[in-house]
C-alpha positions in Angstrom: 11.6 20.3 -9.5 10.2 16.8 -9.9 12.3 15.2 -7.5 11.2 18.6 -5.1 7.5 16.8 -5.2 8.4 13.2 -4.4 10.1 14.7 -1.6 7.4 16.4 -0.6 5.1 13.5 -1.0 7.9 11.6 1.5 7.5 14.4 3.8 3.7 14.5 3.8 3.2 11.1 4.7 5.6 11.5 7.4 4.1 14.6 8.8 0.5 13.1 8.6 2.2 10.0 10.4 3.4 11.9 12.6 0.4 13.0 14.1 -1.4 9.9 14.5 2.1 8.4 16.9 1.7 11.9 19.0 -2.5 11.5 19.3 -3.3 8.2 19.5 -1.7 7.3 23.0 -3.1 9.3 24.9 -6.9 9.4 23.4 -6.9 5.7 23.5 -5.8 6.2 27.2 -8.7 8.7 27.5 -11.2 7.0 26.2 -10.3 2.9 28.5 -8.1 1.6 25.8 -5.1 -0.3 27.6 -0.9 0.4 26.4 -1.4 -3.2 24.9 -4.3 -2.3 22.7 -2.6 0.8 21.6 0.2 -1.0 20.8 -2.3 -3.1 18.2 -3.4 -0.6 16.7 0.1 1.3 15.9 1.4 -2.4 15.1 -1.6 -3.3 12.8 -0.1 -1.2 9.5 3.5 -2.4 10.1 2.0 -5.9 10.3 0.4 -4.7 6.4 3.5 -3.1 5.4 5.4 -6.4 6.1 3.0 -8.4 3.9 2.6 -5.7 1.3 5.8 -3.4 0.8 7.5 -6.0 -1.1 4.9 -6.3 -3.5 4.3 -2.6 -4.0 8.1 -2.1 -4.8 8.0 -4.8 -7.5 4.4 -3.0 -8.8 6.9 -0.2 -9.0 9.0 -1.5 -10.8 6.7 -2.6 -13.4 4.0 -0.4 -13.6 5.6 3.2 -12.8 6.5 4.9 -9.5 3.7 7.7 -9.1 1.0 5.2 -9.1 2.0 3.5 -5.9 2.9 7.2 -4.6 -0.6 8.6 -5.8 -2.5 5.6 -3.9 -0.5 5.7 -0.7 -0.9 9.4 -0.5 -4.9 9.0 -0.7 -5.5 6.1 2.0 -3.1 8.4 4.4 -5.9 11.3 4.1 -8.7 8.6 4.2 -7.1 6.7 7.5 -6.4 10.2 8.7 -9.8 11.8 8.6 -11.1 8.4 10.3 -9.0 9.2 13.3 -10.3 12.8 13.1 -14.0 11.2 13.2 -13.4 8.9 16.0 -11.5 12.0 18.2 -14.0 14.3 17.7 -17.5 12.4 17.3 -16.3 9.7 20.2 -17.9 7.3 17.7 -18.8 3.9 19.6 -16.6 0.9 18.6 -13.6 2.8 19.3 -10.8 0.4 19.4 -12.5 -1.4 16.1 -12.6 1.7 14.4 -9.3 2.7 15.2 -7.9 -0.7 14.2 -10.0 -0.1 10.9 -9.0 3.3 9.9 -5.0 2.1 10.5 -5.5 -1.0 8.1 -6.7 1.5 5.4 -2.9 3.2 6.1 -1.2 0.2 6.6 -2.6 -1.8 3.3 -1.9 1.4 1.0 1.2 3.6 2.2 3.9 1.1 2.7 5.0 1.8 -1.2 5.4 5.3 -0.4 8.7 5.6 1.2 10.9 3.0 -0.7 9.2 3.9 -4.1 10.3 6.9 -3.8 13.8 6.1 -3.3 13.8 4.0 -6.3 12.5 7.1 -8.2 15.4 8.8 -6.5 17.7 6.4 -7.6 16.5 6.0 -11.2 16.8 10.1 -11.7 19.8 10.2 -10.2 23.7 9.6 -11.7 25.1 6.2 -9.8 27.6 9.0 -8.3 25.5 10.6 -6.6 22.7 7.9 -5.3 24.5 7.9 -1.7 23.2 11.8 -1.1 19.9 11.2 -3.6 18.5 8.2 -0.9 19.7 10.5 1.8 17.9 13.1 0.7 14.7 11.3 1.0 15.3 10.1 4.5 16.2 14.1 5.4 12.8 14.7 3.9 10.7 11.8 6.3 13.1 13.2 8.9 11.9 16.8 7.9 8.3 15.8 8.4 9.1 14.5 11.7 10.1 17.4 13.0 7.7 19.5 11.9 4.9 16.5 12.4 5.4 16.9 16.7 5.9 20.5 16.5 2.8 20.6 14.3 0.7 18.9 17.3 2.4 20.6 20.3 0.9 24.2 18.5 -2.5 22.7 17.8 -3.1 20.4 20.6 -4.5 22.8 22.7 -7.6 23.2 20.3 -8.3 19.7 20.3 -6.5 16.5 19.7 -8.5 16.1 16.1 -6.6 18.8 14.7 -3.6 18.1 14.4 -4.7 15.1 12.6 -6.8 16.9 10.3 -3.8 19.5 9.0 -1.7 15.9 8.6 -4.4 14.6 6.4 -4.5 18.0 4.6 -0.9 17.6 3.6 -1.2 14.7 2.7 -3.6 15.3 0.2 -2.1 18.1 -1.2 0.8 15.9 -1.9 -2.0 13.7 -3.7 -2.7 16.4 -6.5 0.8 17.4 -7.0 2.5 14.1 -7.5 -0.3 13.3 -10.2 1.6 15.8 -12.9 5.2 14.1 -11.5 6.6 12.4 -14.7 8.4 8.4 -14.5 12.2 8.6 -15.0 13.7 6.4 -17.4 14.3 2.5 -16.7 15.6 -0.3 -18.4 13.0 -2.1 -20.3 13.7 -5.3 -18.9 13.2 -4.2 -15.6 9.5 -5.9 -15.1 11.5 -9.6 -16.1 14.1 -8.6 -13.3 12.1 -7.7 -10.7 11.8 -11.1 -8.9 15.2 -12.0 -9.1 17.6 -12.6 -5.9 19.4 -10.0 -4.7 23.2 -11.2 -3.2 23.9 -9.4 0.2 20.5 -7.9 0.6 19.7 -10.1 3.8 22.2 -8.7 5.9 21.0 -5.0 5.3 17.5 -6.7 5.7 18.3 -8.0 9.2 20.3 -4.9 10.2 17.4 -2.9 9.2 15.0 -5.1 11.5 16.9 -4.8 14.3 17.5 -1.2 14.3 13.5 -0.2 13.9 12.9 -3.2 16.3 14.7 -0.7 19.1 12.9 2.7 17.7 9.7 0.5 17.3 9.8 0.2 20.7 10.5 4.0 22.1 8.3 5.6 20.0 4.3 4.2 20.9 5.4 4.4 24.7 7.3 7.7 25.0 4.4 10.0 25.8 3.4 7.3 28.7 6.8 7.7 29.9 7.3 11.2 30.2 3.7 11.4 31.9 4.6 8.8 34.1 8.4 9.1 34.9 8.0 13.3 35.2 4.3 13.4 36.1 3.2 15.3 33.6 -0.7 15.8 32.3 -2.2 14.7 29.3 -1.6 18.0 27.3 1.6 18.7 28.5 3.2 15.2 28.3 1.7 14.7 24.6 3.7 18.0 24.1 7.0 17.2 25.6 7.0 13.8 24.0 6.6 15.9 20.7 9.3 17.8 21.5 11.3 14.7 22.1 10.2 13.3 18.8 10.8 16.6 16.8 14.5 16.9 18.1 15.4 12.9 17.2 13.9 14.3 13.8 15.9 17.1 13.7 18.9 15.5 14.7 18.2 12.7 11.8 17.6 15.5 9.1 20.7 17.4 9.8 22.9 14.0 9.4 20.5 13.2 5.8 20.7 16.8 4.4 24.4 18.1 5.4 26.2 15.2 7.3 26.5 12.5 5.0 27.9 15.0 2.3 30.3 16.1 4.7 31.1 12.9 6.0 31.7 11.3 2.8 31.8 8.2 4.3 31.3 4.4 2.8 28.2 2.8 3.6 29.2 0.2 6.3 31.4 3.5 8.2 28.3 5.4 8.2 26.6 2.1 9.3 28.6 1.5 12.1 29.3 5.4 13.4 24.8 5.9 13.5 24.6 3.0 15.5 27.4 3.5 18.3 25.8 7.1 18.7 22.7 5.6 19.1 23.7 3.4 21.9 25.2 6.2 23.3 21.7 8.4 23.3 20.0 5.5 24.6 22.2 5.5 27.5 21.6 9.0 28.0 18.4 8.9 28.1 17.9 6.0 30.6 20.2 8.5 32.8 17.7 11.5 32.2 16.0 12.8 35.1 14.3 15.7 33.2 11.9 16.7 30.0 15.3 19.0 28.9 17.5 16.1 29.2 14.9 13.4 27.6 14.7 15.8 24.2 18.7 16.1 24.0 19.4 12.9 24.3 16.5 12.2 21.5 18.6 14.5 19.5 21.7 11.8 19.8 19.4 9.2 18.6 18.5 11.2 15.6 22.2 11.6 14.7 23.1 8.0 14.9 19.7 6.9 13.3 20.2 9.4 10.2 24.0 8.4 9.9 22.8 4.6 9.9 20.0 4.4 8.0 21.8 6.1 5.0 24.2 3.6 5.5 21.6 0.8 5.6 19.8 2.8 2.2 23.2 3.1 0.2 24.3 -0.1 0.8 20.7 -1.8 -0.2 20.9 0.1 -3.4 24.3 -0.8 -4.3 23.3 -4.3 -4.4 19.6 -3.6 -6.6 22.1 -2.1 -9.3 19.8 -0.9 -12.2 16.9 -3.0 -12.1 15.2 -3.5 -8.9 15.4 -0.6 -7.0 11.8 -0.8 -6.0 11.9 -4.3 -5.2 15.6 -3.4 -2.4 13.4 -0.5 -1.6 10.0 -2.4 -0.5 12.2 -5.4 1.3 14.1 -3.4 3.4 10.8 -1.3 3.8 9.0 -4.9 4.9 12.0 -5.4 7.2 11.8 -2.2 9.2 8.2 -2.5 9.8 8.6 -6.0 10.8 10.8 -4.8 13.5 8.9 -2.2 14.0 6.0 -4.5 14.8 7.7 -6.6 17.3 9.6 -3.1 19.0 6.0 -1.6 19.3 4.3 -5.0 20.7 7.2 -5.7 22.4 8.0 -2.4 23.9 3.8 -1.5 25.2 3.5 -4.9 26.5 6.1 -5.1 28.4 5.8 -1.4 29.8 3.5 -2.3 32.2 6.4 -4.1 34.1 8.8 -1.2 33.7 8.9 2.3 32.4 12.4 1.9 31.3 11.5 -1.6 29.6 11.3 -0.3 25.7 14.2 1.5 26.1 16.6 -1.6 27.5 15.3 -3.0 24.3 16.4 -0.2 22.2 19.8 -0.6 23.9 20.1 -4.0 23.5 19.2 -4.0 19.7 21.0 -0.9 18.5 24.2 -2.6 20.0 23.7 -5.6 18.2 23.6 -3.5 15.5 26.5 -1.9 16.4 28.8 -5.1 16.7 27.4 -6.9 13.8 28.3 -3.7 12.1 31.8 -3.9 13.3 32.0 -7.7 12.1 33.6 -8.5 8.2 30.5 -9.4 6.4 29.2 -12.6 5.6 29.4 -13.2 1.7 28.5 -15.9 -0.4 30.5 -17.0 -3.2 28.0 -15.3 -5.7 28.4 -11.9 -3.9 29.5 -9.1 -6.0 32.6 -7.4 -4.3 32.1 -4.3 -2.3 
């Protein structure tokens, strides 16, 4: 039942998340902001959760996992009812303010995600960690799904309400992770928490790479359907949704059902996520409808949910016992670094093509792929696989 609520925690920040990526892109359009500045303000808490995931998985580690939960969950609600503000007051300052209320998110809930894998991983027999960290991605994938959906249905009312239900979620996730009790560590956990972790750089880089190509798809997809299909601004906020909900869904099956099924080692499920990937990219640069767009989504999901498993497993293989939080918050640092330069990367150039963010996301899912596909580069001190 206690590993039901972090779950639920993962999932509320994702849903609350959720609604800010389907919102914000359209408002800021609405109201003069550029693709560029956009692209600032969505890059501004990966920037934070670069500089600060790290440090809130080695807090983790030392002080307790709900904490870090707790705190993240309550600067989501506050960020979120900012945005609500701004969307429905048209307070002045808008690009500031926006900027402002994503800091709040971006300085707070980077520790919410990878502590709750290592509180996964500590409650969890070493057996079964593979399908215990997969479990947590099926729940952000979960809350991706329902996060779109959630905004197609309330959209229509406004484009503050959707935003409003995500910070509602979020808090309730607030109040019922406070009764959530720490599962056992090893005392000596706080003196390990800054030691080197063998291996962990090449998970850290694949991990980089393969947000880097998301990173830049997912602040730009609602300018591409209204632009490639000529959709309006309710309508193409919906579709792009859609699209988002069905790469969620396609993520959450893999997470929740696939990877049991599979019962495949880390690198395998590695290397299968990111060849599908590469094949929904290409699908979806071949897509000359809103029907096609969302299936091919769908691909991405599958290869994303196979591979970041992969990338999750893997990562804490190599933490063994004692530094879960801190694997958890670098790889967490290193997927919204890339998601960073994806986002910048992907709305700046977008202006010189529509189809721009998504040769990107080809380009870096295949290296992915074939780095993947490569025998790993070990250094003497690396424990064997």
């Amino acid at each position: 039942m206690q590993a039901a609520v972090i779950l639920f925690a993962v999932f509320a920040a994702t849903i609350a998340n959720a609604a800010v990526f389907a919102t914000l892109g359209l408002f800021g359009r609405e109201v003069g902001l550029g693709e560029f500045e956009v692209g600032v303000i969505f890059a501004s808490s990966g920037l934070l959760f670069v500089v600060t995931a790290s440090s809130w998985g080695r807090l983790s580690d030392r002080f307790g996992r709900t904490r870090v939960i707790v705190l993240g969950l309550v600067a989501t609600t506050l960020s979120l009812a900012l945005f609500a503000g701004f969307y429905l007051a048209r307070w002045p300052y808008v690009f500031l303010g926006l900027l402002a209320a994503r800091i709040v998110y971006g300085l707070f809930a980077g520790g919410i995600q990878p502590t709750a894998i290592a509180w996964i991983v500590d409650a969890t027999p070493r057996g079964r960690r593979g399908i215990g960290i997969a479990s947590v991605g099926a729940a952000a994938s979960l809350g991706s799904v329902l996060g779109p959906a959630l905004t197609a249905m309330l959209v229509g009312l406004g484009l503050a309400w959707p935003v409003i239900a995500g910070g509602v979620v979020a808090a309730l996730a607030a109040l019922a992770i406070t009764g959530v009790a720490e599962p056992p560590r090893p005392a000596a956990m706080a003196q390990a928490s800054n030691a080197p972790v063998d291996g962990l750089a090449g998970c850290a880089l694949l991990s980089f790479v393969m947000v880097l190509g998301f990173g830049a798809l997912q602040p730009t997809t609602a300018f591409y359907v209204q632009d490639r299909f000529g959709a309006e601004t309710v309508a193409a906020i919906r579709i792009a949704g859609f699209a988002g909900a069905s790469f969620a869904t396609g993520a959450f099956l893999m997470q929740s059902v696939g990877v049991r099924v599979l019962a495949l080692a880390a690198r395998d499920l590695m290397l299968l996520g990111f060849v599908i990937c590469v094949a929904g990219v290409a699908g979806a640069l071949m897509a000359e409808g809103a029907v096609m767009l969302i299936a091919t989504f769908a691909i991405l999901g599958v290869g994303y949910g196979l591979a970041q498993a992969g990338l999750m497993t893997e990562a804490a293989r190599l933490g063994g016992e004692r530094r879960q939080g801190l694997v958890a918050g670098r790889l967490q640092a290193a997927m919204a670094a890339g998601w960073i330069t994806g986002a910048l990367g992907g709305t700046a150039l977008y202006g010189l093509s529509m189809r721009a963010p998504l040769l990107i996301a080809s380009g870096a899912l295949a290296f992915c792929a074939i780095r993947t596909a490569l025998p790993p580069v070990r250094t003497p001190s690396a424990p064997p696989p």
